[in-house]
Backbone as a printed PyTorch tensor [residue, N CA C, xyz], in Angstrom:
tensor([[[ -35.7200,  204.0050,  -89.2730],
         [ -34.8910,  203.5260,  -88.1660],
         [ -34.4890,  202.0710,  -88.4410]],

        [[ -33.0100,  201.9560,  -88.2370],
         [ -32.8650,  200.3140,  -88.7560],
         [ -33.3130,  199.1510,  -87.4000]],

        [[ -33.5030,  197.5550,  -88.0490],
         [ -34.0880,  196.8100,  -87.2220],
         [ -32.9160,  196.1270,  -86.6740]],

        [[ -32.9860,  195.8670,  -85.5140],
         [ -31.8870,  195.1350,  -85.1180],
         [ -32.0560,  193.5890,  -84.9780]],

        [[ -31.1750,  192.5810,  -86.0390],
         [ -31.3700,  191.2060,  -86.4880],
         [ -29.9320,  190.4910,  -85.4380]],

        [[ -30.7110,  189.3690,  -84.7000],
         [ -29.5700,  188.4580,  -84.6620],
         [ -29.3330,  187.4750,  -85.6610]],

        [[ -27.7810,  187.6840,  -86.2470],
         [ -27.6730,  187.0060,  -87.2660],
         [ -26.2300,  187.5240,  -87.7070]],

        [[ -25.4220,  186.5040,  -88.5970],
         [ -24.5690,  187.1350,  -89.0290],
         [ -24.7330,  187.4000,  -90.8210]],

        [[ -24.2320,  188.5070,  -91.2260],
         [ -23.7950,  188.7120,  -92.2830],
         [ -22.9170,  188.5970,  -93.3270]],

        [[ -22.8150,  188.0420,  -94.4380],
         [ -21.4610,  188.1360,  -95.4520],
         [ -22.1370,  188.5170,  -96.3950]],

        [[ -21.1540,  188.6370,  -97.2970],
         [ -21.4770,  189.9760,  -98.5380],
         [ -20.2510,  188.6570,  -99.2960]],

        [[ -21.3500,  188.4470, -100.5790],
         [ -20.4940,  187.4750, -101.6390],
         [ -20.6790,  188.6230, -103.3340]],

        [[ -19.5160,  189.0920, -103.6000],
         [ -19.7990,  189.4460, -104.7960],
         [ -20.7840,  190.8610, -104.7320]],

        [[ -20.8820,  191.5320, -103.4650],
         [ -21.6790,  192.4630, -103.3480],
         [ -23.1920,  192.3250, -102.9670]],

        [[ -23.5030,  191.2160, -102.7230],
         [ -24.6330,  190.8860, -102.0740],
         [ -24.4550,  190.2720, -100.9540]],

        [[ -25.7390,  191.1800,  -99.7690],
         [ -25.7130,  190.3830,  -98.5140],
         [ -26.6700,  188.7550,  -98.4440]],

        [[ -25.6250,  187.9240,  -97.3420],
         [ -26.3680,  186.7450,  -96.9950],
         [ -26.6680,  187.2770,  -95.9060]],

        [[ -27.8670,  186.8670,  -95.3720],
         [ -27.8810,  186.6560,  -93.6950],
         [ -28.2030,  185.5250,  -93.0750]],

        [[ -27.2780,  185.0000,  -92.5250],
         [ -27.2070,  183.5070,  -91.6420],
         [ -27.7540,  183.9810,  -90.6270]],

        [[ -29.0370,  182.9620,  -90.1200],
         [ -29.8600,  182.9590,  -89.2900],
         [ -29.8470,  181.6970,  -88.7970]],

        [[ -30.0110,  181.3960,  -87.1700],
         [ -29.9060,  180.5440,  -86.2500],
         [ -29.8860,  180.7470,  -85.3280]],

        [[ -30.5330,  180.2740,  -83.8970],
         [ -30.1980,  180.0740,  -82.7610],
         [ -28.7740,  180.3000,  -82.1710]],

        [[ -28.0690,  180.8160,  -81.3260],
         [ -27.1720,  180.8840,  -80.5850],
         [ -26.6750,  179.7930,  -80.6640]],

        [[ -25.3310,  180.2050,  -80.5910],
         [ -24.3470,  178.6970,  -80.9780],
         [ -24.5860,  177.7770,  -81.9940]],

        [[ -25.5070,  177.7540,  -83.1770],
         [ -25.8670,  177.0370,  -83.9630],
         [ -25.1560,  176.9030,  -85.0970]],

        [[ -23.5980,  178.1370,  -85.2310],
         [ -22.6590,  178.0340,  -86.4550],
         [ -22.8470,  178.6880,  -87.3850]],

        [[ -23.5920,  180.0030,  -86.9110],
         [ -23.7660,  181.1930,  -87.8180],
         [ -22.3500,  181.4030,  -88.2230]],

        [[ -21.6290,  181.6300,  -86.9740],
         [ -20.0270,  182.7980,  -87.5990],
         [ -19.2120,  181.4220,  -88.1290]],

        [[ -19.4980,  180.2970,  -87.8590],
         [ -18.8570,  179.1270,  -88.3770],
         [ -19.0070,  178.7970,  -89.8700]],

        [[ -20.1500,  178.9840,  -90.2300],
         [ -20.3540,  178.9200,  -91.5670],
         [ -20.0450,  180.2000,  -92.4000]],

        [[ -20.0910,  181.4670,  -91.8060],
         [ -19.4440,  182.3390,  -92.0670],
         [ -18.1530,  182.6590,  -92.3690]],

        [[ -17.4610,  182.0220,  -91.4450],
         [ -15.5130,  181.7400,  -91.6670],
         [ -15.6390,  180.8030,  -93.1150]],

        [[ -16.4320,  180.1040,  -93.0320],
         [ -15.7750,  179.0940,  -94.2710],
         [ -16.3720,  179.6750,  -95.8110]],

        [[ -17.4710,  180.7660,  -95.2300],
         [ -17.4630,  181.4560,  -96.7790],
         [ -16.4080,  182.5280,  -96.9970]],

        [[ -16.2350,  183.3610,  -95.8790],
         [ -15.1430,  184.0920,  -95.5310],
         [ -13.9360,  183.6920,  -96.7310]],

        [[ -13.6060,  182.1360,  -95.9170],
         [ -12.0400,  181.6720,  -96.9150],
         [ -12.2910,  181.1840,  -98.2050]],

        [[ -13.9980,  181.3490,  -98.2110],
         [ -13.8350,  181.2530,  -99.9300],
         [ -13.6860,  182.3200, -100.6640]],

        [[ -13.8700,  183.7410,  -99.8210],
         [ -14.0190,  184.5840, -100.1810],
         [ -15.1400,  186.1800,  -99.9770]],

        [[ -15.9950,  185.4130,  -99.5170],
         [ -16.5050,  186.0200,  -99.2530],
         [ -16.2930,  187.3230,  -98.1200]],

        [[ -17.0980,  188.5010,  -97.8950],
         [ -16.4860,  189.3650,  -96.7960],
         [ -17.6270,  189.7370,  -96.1200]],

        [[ -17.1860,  189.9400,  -94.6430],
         [ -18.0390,  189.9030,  -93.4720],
         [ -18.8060,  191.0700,  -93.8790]],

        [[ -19.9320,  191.4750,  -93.1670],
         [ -20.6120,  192.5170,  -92.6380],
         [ -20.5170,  192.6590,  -90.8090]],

        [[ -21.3150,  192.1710,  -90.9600],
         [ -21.4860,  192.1800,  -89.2640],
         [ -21.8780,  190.4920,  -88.5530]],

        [[ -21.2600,  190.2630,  -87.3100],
         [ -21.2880,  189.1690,  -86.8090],
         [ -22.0100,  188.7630,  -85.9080]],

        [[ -23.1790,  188.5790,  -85.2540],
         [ -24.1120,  188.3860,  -83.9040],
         [ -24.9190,  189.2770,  -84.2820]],

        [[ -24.6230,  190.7990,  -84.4690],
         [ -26.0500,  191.7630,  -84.6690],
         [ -26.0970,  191.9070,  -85.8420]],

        [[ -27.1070,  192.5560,  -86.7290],
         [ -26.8430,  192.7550,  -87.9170],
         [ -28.4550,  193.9240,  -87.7530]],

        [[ -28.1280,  194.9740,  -89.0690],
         [ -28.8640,  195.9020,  -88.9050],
         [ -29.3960,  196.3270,  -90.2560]],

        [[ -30.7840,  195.7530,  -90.2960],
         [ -31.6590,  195.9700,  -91.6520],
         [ -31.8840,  197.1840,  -91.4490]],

        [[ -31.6420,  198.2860,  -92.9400],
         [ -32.0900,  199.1060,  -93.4540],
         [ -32.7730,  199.5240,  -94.5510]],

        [[ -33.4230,  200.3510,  -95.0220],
         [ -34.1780,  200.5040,  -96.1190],
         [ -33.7840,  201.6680,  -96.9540]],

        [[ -32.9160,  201.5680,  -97.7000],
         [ -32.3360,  202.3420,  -98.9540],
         [ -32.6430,  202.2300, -100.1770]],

        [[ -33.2430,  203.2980, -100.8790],
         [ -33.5570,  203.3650, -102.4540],
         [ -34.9640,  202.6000, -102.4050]],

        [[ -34.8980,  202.0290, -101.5940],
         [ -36.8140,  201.0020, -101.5300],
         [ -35.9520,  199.7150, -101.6530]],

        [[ -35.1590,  199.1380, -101.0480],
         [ -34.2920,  197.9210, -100.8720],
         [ -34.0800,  197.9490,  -99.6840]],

        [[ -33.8910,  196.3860,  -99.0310],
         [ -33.4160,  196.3530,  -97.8450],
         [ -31.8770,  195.9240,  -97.8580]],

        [[ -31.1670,  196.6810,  -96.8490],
         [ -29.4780,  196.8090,  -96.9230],
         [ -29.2390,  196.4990,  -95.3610]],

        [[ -28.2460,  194.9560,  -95.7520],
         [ -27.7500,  194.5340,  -94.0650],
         [ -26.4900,  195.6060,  -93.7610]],

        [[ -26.1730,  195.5620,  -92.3900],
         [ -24.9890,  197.5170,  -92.0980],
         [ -24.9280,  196.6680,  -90.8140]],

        [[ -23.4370,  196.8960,  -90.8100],
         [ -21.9990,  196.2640,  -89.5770],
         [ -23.1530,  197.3010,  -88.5160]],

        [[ -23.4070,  196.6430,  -87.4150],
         [ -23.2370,  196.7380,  -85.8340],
         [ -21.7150,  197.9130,  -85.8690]],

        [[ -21.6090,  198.7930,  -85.4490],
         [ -20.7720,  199.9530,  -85.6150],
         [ -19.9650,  199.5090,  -84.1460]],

        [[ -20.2630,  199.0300,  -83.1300],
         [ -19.5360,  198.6820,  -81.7430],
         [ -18.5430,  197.3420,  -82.0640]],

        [[ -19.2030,  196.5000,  -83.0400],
         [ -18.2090,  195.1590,  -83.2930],
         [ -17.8200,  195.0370,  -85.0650]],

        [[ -17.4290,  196.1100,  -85.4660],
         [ -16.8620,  196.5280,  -87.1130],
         [ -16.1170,  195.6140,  -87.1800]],

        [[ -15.9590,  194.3730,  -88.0120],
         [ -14.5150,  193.7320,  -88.5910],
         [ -14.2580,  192.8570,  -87.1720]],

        [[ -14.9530,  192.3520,  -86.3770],
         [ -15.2420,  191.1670,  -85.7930],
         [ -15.6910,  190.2360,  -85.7690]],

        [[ -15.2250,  188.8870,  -85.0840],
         [ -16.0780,  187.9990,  -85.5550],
         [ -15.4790,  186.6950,  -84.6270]],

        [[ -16.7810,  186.2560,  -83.6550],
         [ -16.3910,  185.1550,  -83.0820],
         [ -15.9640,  183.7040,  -83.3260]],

        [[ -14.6040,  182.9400,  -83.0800],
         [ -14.2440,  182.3220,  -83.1560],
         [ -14.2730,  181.5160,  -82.5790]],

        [[ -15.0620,  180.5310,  -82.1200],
         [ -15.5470,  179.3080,  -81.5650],
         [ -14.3310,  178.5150,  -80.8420]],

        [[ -13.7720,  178.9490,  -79.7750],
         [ -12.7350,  178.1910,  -79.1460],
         [ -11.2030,  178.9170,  -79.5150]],

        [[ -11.2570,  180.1610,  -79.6410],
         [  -9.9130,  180.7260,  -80.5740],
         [  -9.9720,  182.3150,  -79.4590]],

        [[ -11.6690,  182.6820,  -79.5570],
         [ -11.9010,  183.7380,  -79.3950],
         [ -12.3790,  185.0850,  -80.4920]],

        [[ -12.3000,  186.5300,  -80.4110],
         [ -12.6570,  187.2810,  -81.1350],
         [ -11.6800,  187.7260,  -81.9970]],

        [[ -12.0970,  187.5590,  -83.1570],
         [ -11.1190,  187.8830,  -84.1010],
         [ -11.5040,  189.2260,  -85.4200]],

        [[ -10.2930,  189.5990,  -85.2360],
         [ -10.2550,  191.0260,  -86.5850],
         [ -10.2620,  190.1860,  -88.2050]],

        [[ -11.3770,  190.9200,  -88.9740],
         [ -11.4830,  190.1880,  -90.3060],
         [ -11.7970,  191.4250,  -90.6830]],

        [[ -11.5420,  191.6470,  -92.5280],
         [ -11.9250,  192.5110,  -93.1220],
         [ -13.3310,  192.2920,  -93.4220]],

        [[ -13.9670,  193.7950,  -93.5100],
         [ -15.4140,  194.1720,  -93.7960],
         [ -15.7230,  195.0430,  -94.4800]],

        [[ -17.1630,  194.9680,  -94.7880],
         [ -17.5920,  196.1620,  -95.5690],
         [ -18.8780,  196.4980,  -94.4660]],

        [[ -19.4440,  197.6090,  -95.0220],
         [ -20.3040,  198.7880,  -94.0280],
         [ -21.8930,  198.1250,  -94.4370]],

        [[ -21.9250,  197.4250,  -95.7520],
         [ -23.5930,  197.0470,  -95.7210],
         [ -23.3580,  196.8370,  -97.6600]],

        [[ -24.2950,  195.9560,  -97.6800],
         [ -24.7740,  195.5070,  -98.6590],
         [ -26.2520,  195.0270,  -99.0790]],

        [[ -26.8250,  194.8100, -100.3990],
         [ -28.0840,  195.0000, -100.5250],
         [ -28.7050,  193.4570,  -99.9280]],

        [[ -29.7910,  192.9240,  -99.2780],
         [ -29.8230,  191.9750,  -98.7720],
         [ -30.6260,  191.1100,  -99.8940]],

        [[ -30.0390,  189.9920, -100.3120],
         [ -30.5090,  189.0040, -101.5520],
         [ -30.6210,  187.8480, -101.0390]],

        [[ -29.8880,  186.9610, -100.2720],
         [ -30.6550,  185.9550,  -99.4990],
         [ -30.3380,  185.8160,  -98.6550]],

        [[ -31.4090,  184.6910,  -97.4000],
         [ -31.4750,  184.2920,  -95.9960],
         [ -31.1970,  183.1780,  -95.7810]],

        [[ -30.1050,  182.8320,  -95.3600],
         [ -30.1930,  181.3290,  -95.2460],
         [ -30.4220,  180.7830,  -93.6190]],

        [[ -31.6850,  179.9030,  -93.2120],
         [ -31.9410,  179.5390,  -92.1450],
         [ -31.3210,  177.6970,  -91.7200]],

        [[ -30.9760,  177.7370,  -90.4320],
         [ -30.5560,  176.5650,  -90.3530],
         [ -31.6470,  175.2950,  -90.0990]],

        [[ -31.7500,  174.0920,  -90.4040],
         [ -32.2070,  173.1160,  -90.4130],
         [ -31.5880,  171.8340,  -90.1900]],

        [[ -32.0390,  170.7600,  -89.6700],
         [ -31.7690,  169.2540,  -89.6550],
         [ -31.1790,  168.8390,  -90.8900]],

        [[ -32.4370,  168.8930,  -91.2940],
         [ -32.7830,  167.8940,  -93.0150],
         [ -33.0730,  168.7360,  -93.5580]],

        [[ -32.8380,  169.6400,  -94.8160],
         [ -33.0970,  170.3260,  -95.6780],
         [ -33.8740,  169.2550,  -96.7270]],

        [[ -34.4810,  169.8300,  -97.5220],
         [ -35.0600,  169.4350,  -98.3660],
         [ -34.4660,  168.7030,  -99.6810]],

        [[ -34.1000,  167.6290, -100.0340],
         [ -33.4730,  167.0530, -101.1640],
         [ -33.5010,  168.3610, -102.5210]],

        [[ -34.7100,  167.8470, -102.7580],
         [ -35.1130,  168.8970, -104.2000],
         [ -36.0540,  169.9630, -103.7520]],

        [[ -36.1980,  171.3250, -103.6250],
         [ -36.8710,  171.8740, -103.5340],
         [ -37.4040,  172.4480, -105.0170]],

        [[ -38.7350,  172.9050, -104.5720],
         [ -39.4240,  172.9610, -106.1510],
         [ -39.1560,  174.3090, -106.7340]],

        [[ -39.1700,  175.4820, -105.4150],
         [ -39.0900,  176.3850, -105.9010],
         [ -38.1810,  177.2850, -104.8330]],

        [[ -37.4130,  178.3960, -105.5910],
         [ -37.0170,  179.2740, -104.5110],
         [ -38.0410,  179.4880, -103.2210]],

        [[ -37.5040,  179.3760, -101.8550],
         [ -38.4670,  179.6020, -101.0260],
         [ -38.5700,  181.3400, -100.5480]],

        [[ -39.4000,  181.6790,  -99.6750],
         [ -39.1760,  182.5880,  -99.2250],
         [ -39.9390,  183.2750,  -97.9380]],

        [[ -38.7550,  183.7060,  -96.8160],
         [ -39.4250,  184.2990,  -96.0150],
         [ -39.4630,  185.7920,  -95.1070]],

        [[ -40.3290,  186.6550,  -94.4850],
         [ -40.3820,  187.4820,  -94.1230],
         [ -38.7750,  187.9860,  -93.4810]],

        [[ -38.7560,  189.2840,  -93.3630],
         [ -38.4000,  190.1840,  -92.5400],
         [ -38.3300,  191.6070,  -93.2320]],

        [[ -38.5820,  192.3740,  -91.7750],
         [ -38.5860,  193.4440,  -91.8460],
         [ -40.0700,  193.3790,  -92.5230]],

        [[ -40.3030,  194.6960,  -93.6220],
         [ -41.4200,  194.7190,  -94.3170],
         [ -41.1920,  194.2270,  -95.6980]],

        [[ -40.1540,  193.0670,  -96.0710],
         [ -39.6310,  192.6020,  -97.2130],
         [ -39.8950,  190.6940,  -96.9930]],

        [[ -40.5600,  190.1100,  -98.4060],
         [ -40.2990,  189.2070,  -98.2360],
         [ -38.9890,  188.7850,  -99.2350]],

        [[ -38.3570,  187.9030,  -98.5480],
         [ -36.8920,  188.3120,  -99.1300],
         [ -36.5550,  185.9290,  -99.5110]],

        [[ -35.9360,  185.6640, -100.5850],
         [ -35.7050,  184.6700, -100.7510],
         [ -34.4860,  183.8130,  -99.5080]],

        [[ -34.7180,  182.2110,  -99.2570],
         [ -34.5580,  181.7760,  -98.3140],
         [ -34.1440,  180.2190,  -98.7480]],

        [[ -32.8810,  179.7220,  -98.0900],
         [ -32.1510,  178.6610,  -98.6940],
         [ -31.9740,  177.7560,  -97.2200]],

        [[ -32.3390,  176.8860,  -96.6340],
         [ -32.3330,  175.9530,  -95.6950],
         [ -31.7660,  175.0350,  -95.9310]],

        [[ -30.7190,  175.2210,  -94.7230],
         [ -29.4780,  174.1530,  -95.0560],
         [ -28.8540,  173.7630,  -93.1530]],

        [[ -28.5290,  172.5640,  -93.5250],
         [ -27.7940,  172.0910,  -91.9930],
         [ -26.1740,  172.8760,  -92.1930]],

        [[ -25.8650,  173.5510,  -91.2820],
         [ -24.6690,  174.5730,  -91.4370],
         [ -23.3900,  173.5320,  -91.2750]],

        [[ -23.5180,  172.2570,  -91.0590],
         [ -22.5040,  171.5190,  -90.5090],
         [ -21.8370,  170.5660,  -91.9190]],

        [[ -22.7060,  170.7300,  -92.7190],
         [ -22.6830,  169.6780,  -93.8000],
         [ -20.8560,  170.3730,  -94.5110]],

        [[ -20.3000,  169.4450,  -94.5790],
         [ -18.7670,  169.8760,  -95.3300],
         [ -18.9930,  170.6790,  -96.6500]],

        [[ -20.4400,  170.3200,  -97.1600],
         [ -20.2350,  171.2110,  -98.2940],
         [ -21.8120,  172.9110,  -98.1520]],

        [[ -21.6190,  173.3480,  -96.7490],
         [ -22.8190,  174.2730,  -96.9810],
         [ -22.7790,  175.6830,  -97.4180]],

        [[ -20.8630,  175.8280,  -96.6520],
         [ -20.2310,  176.9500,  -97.8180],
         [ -20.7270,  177.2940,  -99.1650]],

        [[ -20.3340,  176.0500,  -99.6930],
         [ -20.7320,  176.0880, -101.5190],
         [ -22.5800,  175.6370, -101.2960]],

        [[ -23.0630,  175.3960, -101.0120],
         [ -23.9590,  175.1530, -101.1630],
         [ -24.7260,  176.6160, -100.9740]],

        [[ -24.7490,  177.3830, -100.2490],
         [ -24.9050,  178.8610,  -99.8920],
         [ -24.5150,  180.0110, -101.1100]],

        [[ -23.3730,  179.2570, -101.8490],
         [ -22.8270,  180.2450, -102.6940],
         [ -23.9580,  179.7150, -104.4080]],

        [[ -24.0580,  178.6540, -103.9890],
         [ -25.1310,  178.0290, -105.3120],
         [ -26.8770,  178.7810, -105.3070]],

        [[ -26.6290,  178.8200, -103.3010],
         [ -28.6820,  179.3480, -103.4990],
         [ -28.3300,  180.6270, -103.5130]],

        [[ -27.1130,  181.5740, -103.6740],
         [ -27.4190,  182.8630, -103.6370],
         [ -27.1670,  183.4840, -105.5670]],

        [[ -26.6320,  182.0520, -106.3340],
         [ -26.5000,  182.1440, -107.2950],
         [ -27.7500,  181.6050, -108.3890]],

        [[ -28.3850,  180.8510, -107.5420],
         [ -29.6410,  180.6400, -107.9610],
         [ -30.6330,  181.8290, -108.3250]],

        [[ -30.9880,  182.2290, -106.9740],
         [ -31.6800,  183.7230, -106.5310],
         [ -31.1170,  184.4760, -107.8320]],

        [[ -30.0520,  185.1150, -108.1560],
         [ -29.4350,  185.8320, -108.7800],
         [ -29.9690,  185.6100, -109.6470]],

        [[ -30.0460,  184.4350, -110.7960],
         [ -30.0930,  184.1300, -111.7270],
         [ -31.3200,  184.0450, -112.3890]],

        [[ -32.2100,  183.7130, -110.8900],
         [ -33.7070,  184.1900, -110.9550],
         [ -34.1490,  184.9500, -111.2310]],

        [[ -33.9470,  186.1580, -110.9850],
         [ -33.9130,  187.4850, -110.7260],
         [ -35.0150,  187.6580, -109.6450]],

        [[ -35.3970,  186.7150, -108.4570],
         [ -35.8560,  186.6800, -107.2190],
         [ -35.1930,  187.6890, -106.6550]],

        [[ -35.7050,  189.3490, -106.5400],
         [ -35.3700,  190.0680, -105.3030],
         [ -35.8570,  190.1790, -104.0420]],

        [[ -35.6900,  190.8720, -103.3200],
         [ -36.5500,  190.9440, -101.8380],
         [ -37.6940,  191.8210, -102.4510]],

        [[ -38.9980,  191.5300, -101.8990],
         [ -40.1130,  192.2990, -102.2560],
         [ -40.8310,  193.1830, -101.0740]],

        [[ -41.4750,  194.1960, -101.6090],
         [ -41.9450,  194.8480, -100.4640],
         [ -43.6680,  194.1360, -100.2300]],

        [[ -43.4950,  194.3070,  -98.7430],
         [ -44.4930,  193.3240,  -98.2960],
         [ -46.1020,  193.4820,  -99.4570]],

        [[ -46.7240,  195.0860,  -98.7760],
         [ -47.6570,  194.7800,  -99.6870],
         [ -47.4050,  194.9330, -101.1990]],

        [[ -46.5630,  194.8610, -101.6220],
         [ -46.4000,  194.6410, -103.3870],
         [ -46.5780,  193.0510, -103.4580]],

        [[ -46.9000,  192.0010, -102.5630],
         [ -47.0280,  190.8590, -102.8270],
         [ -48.0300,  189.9250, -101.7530]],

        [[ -48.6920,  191.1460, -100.9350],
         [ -49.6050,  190.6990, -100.2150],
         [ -50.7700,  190.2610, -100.6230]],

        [[ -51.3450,  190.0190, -101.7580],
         [ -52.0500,  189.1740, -102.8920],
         [ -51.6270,  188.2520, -103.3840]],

        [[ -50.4330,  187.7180, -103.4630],
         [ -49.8860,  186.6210, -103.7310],
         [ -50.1800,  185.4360, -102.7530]],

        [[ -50.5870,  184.4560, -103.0670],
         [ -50.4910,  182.8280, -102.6420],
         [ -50.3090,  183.1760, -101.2160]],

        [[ -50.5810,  183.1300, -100.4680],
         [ -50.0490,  182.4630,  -98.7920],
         [ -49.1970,  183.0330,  -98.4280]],

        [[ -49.1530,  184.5790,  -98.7130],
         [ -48.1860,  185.2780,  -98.3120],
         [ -49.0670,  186.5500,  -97.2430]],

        [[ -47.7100,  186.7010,  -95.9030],
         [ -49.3200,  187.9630,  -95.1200],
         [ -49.0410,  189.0280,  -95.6520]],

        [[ -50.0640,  189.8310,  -95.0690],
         [ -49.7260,  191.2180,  -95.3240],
         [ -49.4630,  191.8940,  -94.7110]]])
């Protein structure tokens, strides 16, 4: 049964992000500006983790397909896709971390899945989003299933 996430989704290159934040905090805002880099929506406010092949896959909210709130404009029609495999989380923050040492990473669902903390307001968090999901990539950091890493360091189970 899928989980139901507040959060919005984009899909860069075939991988899902999921922007996570508080209400009004510039989820779908930072979303538009990956949008016009290119990137393409999934789903906007809800978002719906599933578990396919033994991967977790973000999937459009089916009531708001190819929507997406516009902060003072209103609701707007954007092209979408139906779900993609989920590769990173990016959570919002103040102060992000100058140098971080290592990919971070945190829970959901029964996956711990890699995690990029960034202030959504910064002129450059677009690209900066498109760098930690190219990082991850390059890592070959996937989402893990919980207990396949519940022996690891400071991670629960």
């Amino acid at each position: 049964m899928p989980q139901m996430i507040h959060g919005t989704a984009i899909s860069i290159g075939g991988h899902a992000v999921l922007i996570m934040g508080e209400s009004g905090s510039g989820k779908s805002d930072l979303a538009l500006r990956l949008i016009d880099r290119g990137a393409i929506l999934i789903s906007d406010d809800v978002v719906f983790l599933e578990i396919r092949d033994n991967a977790p896959m973000l999937t459009v909210a089916p009531n708001i397909a190819g929507k997406i709130e516009v902060r003072g404009v209103g609701i707007s029609n954007v092209d979408f896709i139906a779900s993609a495999p989920l590769r990173l989380i990016v959570e919002f923050v103040d102060a992000p971390d100058r140098l971080p040492k290592d990919i971070a990473r945190t829970n959901i669902g029964d996956y711990v899945v890699p995690v990029s903390r960034l202030n959504p307001f910064e002129q450059s968090s677009a690209i900066k989003v498109e760098y930690a999901l190219r990082a991850v990539l390059d890592s070959g950091a996937l989402p893990e299933f919980t207990s396949a890493v519940s022996s690891k360091e400071g991670l629960p189970s």
